[in-house]
Each structure stands twice: as structure tokens, then as C-alpha cells.
C-alpha positions in Angstrom: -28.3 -26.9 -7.9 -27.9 -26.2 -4.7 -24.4 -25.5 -3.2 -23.2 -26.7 1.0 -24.4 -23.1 1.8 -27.3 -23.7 0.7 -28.3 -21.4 -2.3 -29.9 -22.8 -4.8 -30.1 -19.6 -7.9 -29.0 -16.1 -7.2 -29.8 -13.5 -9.8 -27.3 -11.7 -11.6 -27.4 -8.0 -12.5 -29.6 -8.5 -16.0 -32.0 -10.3 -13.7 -31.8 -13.3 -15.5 -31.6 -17.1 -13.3 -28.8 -18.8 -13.1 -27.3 -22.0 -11.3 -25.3 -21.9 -8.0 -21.3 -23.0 -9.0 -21.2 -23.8 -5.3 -21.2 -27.5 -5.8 -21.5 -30.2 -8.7 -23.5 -32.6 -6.2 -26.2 -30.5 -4.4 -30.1 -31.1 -4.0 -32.7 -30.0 -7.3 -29.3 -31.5 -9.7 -30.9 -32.7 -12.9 -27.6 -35.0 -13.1 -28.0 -38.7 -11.7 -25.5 -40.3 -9.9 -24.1 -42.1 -12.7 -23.8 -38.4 -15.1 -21.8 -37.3 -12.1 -19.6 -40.2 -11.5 -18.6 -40.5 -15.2 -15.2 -39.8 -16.1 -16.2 -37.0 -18.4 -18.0 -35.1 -16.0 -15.5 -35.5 -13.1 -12.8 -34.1 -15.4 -15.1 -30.8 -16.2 -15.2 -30.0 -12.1 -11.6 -30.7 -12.0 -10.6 -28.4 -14.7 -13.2 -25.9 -13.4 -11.3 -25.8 -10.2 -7.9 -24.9 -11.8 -9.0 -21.3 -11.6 -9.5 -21.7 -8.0 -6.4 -22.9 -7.1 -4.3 -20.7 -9.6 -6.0 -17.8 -8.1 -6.1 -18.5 -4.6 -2.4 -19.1 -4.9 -2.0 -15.7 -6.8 -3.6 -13.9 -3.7 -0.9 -15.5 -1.5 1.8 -14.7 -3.6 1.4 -10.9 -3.0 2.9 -11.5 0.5 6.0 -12.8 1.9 6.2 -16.2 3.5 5.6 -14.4 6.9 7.1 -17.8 9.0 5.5 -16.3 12.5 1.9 -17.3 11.6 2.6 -21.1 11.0 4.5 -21.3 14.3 2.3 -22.3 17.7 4.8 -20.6 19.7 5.6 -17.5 17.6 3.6 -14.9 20.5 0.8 -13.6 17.6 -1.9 -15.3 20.3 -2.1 -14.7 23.3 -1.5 -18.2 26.1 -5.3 -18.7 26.4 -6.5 -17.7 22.8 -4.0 -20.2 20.9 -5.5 -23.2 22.8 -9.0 -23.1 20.6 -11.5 -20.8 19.2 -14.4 -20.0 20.4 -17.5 -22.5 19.3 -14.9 -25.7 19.2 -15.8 -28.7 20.0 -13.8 -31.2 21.1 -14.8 -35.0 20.0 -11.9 -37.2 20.4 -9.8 -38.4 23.2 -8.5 -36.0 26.0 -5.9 -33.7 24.6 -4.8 -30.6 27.0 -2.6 -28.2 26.4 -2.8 -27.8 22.2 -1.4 -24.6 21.1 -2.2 -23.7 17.6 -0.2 -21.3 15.1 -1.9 -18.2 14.1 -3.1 -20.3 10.2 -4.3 -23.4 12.4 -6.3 -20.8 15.0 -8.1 -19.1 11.8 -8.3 -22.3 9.6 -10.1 -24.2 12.4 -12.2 -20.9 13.1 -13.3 -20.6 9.6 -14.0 -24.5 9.6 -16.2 -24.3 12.6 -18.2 -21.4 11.0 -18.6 -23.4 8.0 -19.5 -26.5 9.5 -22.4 -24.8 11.0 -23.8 -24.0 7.9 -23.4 -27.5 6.5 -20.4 -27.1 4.1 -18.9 -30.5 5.7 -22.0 -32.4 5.2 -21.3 -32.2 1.3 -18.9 -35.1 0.4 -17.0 -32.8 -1.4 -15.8 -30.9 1.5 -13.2 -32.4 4.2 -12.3 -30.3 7.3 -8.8 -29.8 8.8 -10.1 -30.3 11.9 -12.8 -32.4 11.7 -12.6 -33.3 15.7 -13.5 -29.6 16.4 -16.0 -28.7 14.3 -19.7 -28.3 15.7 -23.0 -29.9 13.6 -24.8 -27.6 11.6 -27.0 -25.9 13.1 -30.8 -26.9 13.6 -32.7 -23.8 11.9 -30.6 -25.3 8.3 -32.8 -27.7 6.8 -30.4 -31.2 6.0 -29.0 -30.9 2.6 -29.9 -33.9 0.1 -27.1 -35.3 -2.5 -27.3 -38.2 -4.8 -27.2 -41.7 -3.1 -24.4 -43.8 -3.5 -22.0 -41.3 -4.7 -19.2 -42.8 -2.7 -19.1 -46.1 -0.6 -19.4 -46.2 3.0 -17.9 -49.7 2.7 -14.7 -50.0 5.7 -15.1 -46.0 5.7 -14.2 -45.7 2.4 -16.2 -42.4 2.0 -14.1 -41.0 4.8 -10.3 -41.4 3.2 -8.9 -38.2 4.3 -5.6 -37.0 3.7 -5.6 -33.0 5.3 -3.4 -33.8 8.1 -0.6 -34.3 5.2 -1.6 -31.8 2.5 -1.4 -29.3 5.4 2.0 -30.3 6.4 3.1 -30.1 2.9 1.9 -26.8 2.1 3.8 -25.4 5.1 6.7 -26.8 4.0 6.7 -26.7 0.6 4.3 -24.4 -1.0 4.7 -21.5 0.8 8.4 -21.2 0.1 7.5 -22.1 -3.4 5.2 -19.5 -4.3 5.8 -16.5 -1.9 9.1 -14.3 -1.2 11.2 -15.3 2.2 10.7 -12.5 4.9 8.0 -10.9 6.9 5.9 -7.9 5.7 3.6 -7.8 8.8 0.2 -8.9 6.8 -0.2 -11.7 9.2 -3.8 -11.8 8.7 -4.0 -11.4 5.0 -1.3 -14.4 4.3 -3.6 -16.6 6.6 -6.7 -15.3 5.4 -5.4 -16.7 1.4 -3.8 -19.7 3.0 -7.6 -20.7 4.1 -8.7 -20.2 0.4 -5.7 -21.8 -0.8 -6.1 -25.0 1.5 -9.9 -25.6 0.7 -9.2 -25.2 -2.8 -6.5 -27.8 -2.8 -8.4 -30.2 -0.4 -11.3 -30.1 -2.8 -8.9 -30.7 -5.4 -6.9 -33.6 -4.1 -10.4 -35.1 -2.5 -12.0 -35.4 -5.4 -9.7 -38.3 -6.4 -12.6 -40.3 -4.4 -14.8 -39.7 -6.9 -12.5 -40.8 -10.1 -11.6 -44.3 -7.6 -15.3 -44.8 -7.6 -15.2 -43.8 -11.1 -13.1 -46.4 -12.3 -13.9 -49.0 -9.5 -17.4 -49.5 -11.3 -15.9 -49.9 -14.7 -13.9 -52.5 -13.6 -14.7 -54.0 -9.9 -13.6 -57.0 -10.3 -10.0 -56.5 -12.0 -9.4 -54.2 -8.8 -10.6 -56.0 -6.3 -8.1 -58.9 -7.6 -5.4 -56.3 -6.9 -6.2 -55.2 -3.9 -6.8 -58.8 -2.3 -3.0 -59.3 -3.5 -1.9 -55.9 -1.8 -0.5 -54.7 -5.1 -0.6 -51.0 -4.6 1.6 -50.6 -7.8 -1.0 -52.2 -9.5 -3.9 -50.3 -8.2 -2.1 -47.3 -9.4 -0.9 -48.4 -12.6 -4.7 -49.1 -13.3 -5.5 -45.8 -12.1 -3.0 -44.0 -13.6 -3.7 -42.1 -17.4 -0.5 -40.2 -18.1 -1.9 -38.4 -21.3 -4.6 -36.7 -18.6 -1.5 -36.0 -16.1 0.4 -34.1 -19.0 -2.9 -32.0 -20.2 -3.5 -31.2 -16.6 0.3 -30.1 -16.2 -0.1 -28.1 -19.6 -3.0 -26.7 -18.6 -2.2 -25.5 -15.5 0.7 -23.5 -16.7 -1.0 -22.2 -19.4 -3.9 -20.9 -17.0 -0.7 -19.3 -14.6 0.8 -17.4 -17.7 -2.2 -16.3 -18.3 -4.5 -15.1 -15.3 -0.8 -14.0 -13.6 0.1 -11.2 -15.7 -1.9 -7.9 -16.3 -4.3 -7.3 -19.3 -2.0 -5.7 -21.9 -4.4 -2.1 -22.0 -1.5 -0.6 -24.3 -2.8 -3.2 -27.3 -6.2 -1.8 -27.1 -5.7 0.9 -29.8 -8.5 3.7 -29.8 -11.4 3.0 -31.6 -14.7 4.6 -32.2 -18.3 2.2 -32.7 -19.2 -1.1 -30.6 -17.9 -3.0 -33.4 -14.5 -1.2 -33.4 -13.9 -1.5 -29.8 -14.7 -5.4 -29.4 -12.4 -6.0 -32.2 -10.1 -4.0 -30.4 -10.5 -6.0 -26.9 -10.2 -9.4 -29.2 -6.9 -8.6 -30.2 -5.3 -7.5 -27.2 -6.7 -10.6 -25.7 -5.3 -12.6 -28.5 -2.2 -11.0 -27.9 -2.1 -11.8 -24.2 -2.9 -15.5 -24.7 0.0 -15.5 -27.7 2.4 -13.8 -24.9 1.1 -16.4 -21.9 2.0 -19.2 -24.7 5.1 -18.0 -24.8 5.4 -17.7 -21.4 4.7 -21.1 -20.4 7.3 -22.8 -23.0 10.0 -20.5 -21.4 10.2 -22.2 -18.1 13.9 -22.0 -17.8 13.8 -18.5 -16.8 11.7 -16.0 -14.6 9.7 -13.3 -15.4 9.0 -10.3 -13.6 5.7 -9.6 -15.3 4.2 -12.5 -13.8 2.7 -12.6 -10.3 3.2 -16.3 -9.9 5.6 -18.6 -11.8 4.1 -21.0 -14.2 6.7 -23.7 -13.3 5.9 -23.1 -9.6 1.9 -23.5 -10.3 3.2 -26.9 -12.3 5.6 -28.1 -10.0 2.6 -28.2 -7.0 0.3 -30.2 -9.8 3.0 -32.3 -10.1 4.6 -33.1 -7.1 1.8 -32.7 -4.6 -1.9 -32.2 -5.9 -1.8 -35.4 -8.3 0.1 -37.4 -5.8 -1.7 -36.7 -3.1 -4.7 -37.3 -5.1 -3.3 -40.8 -6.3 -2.6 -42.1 -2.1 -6.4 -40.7 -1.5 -7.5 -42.9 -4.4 -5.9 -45.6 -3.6 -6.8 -45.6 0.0 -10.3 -45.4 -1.1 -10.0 -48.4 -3.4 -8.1 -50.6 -0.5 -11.1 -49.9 1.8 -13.9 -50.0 -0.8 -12.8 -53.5 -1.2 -12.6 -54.3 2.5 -9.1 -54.2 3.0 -7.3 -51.8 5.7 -5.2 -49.0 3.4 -1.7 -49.3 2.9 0.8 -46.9 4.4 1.1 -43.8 2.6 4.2 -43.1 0.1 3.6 -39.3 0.0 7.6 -38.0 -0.4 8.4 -34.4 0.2 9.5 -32.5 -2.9 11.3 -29.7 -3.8 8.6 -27.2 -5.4 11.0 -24.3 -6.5 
């Protein structure tokens, strides 16, 4: 399938084909639109993206919250370069004078470069800055996706919710996941806060497609709710706290385990293929047994760990699945012709 950059197969080292992971929805997909809106299969891209997040947030980890780059003022730019980057373009109303922090200069600069290779035509994708960011350009032929994957009903298809995730993820999981001080790698820490933020924008977006999801097994039970403005309702409906407490699980799990080194001292010497595949089993058997561990021990730190489990759990819980929730339920409102309600988004302590 092919993936918002475009390629389609890429052969790996035996030589053998094998399918782009770039995207679940691009052109040459055997799936029809119903495979991809089912439950079943949404939940498979959602768990699949688990390892994205957990390791983007790994890579951030290694630094220290470096404050300076998320402050417009902070000097890293110079007057003239913190205004925009080069290849912006402005859409909406008159704003002069916009100074942007060192993240916000290379996250917009990275989103135009993207958008002019089509990665924001995909309805996966949502851009930060979606009033800067050029159209692809002409040589790219226009990417295909499935119709009527979303609804364009009251711009239901365009529910966006960036402007708070990246708020949030300033505030919150930055000091959550990284070390208070400044090590000078200014340009690494943003570099990971990009992957961080399109991982978790993915993430949180895809919420659209669950709404759509369960708004076609049942349209008519929520469109009563939302002609009554019951947002409690609309979430109860969406709401399957069995899933929520899997995904939690899951997440540590995944933290314990991808967060730690590979325990090389359990791989005894052996001589034979046989012998040293038995070998690698159980020292990988022993690694999952200690990230098991691990993640029922959430009391306490460890200091083998590159990320905290609890931390990794704490940002599922109190920002990725709430923030998807608001997105699907601001979906819903408009997919039934109603304006969305305000958002309820709190701010949560992540430590």
C-alpha cells in the first residue's frame, strides 16, 4: 500500500517484496473501506503505533528538558529567522510580528517540507501549522485513499485538536519524561520532539476513525444524543473501559520492555545454530519476565530503565485517550450537523 510519501514496496536485504508500513489507508490497499473502518482493524494500527510513541519518547528522554528551545524569546533565533521559515506560506488573516520558539521554527519547517510531498493530504496526518504549509508540489502525482473514510459533513473530517496537544506536551510531557536542566543538545531535543508530536497527533487523530467507526453501528442512537447536546452521553457510548485498561497495560508493558538493555550476560556461550537460538530465547524470556516485573512495580523507579513505565502510562492516561475522546466527540457533534461543544481537556500532572 502505498504510504503519504509515496512508496508503494521497498525491498529488503534478502530481496524479497514487502508492503510500505507508511500508512494503513494509501492507494493499491486490498482493504475496502469498511475492512478499515472496523473496530478490529482500527485497533491493530493503534497498537502498532505504541512502538512509535514509546520510542520516540525514549529518544527524548536521553536529554534534559532544555526550556530555551520552547521559549519564542529565549535568543536561539536570530530577530528575522524566528518570524517564519523559509517556504511558509501564510493563508489566514494578517498576523505580523509572530515569533516562534526554536521547537515551533523546526516543527513548522519539517511540516512544510512534508506537506510538499503530500504527507497532509493523507487523512491520517494533521499539521501543527496547517496555515503555513505549502500544497504538494506539482511533479507528485495526487495520492488516492478509500472514499468515504471520514465525513466531510459540518467539517467533520477536519476536527483538529494540535493547537492543544502541543500546549500540553510543553507543559506536561516534557517535564514528565526528561530530567530538569539544559545540556546544550538544542537541536537533538527538538529534532525528537517532532517525532514525538507526529506520533502522538497520529495517535490521538485516529480517534476520528473509531467515531466513524461506531457512528455507523449505531447512527441513529447517536444522533439522538447529540440533537439533545448530551456530551456525557456521547462518551459514555464511546467509551469501552476494558480497551482503556489493555491499552494502559500494554503500554507499560511495551516501556519495561523496549526501555531497558538486552540482558547479553544471559546469553551463555554456546556452540551450533540450534544452541545459540536457544540461547537468544532465553535471555529474551528472561528480559520479558524482568519487564513484567517491572511494570507491576510502579511504586518505585528504576535506574535500568530509560523511561518510566508509569510515566509512558500516565501520558496514555491522562492525555493521549483524553484527547482522543474530545476529538471524537467533536467529530460525532459535527458529523451530525451540530457545532462541537467546548472542549473539557484538563491539565494533569504526568509525574
Amino acid at each position: 500500500m502505498s504510504s503519504w510519501y509515496g512508496g508503494q514496496s521497498h525491498r529488503a536485504f534478502t530481496g524479497t517484496t514487502r508492503r510500505s508500513q507508511g500508512s494503513q489507508l494509501g492507494a493499491g490497499a486490498s482493504k475496502t473501506t469498511q475492512d478499515i473502518l472496523s473496530l478490529e482493524s482500527i485497533r491493530s494500527s493503534l497498537i502498532r503505533q505504541e512502538e512509535t510513541i514509546i520510542f520516540a519518547l525514549i529518544e527524548r528522554a536521553q536529554f534534559l528538558t532544555n526550556d530555551v528551545v520552547y521559549r519564542a524569546e529565549s535568543g536561539l533565533l536570530t530577530e528575522r529567522t524566528a518570524e517564519l521559515p523559509q517556504g511558509a506560506v501564510y493563508r489566514g488573516a494578517e498576523e505580523k510580528g509572530r515569533k516562534l520558539s526554536f521547537m515551533e521554527y523546526m516543527l513548522m519547517g519539517t511540516e512544510i517540507l512534508h506537506s510538499s510531498v503530500r504527507r497532509y493530504t493523507s487523512p491520517e496526518e494533521h499539521a501543527f501549522f496547517p496555515d503555513y504549509i505549502p500544497d504538494p508540489i506539482d511533479e507528485l502525482a495526487k495520492l488516492q485513499y478509500p472514499d468515504n473514510l471520514l465525513s466531510e459533513e459540518n467539517g467533520a473530517a477536519s476536527c483538529c485538536i494540535n493547537d492543544a496537544l502541543l500546549k500540553r506536551y510543553v507543559d506536561e510531557v516534557i517535564p514528565a519524561v526528561c530530567e530538569s536542566g539544559d545540556d546544550e543538545q538544542h537541536g537533538s531535543s527538538v529534532l525528537a520532539d517532532v517525532n514525538v508530536l507526529q506520533a502522538l497527533s497520529k495517535r490521538i487523530h485516529y480517534g476520528k476513525f473509531v467515531a466513524e467507526s461506531k457512528y455507523r453501528s449505531d447512527p441513529e442512537g447517536y444522533q439522538k444524543l447529540v440533537d439533545n447536546n448530551d456530551v456525557d452521553g456521547v462518551m459514555k457510548l464511546l467509551t469501552n473501559a476494558a480497551v482503556e485498561k489493555k491499552v494502559l497495560k500494554r503500554a507499560k508493558m511495551k516501556c519495561a520492555t523496549y526501555g531497558r538493555e538486552p540482558l547479553v550476560d544471559a546469553l551463555a556461550e554456546r556452540e551450533g545454530e540450534d544452541d545459540e537460538l536457544t540461547a537468544i530465547v532465553a535471555a529474551a524470556a528472561a528480559a520479558a519476565a524482568v519487564a513484567a516485573v517491572e511494570t507491576m512495580n510502579i511504586a518505585e523507579k528504576s535506574n535500568d530503565l530509560k523511561l518510566q513505565p508509569a510515566v509512558v502510562e500516565g501520558i496514555y492516561r491522562d492525555l493521549i485517550i483524553p484527547l482522543t475522546k474530545e476529538i471524537e466527540v467533536e467529530y460525532l457533534f459535527k458529523r451530525c450537523g451540530k457545532d462541537a461543544p467546548v472542549r473539557t481537556s484538563q491539565i494533569w500532572n504526568l509525574r
